[in-house]
C-alpha positions in Angstrom: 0.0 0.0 0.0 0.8 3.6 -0.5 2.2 5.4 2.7 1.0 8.4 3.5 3.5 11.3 3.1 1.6 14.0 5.2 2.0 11.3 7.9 5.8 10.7 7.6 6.4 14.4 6.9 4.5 16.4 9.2 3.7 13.3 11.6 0.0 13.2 11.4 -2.4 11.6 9.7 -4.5 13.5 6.3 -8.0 13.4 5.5 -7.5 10.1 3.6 -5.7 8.3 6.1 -7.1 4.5 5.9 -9.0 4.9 2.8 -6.9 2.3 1.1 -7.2 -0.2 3.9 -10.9 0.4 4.8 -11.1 -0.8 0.7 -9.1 -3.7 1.1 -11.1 -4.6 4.2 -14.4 -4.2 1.8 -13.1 -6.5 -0.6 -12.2 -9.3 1.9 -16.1 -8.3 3.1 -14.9 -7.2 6.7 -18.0 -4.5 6.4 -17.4 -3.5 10.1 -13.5 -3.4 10.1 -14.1 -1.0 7.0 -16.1 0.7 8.6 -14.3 1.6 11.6 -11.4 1.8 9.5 -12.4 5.1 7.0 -16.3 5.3 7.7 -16.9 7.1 4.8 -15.8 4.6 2.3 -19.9 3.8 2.2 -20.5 7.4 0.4 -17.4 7.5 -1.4 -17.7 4.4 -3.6 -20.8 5.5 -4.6 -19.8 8.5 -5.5 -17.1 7.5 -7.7 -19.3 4.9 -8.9 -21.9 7.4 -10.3 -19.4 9.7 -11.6 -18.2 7.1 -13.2 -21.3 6.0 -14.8 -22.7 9.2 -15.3 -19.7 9.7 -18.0 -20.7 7.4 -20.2 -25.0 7.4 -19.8 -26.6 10.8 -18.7 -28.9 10.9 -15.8 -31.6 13.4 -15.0 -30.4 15.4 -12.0 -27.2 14.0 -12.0 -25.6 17.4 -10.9 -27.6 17.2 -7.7 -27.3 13.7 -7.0 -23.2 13.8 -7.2 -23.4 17.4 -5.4 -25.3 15.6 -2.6 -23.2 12.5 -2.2 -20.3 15.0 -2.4 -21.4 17.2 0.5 -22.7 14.2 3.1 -19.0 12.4 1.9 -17.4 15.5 2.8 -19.0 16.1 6.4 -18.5 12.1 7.2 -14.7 12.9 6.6 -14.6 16.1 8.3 -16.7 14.5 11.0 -14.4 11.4 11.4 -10.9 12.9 11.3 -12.4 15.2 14.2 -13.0 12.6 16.0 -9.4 10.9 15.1 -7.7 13.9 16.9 -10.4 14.1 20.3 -9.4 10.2 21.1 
């Protein structure tokens, strides 16, 4: 896996700290694990997923619907790495 150069230059974790693992933990179906790992890995892949569909067949109200997963995908990060730092 890819270290995270924030973490060995500045000594503390980004915003995307355990993204990669929380994945792998999807893939070998450890939900929970995931979960607790990067919690907003549950918004984010479908996110990507839309965006990636979205390129090739247009939806009506696409805009809104990646604007929206975009903004509670946001907050869960924001909300999590708060929490990272307080325990």
């Amino acid at each position: 896996m890819l270290p995270c150069l924030n973490k060995q230059i500045l000594g503390f974790e980004c915003l995307g700290c355990g993204f990669q693992r929380a994945f792998l933990f999807l893939i070998k179906g450890e939900f929970l694990a995931a979960f607790k790992m990067y919690p907003a890995i549950y918004t984010l892949i479908p996110l990507f997923l839309f965006i990636g569909i979205n390129f090739f067949f247009k939806f009506k109200h696409s805009n809104k619907i990646i604007k929206i997963l975009a903004i509670v995908s946001i907050s869960i990060i924001i909300v999590s790495y708060t929490f990272k730092f307080i325990n």
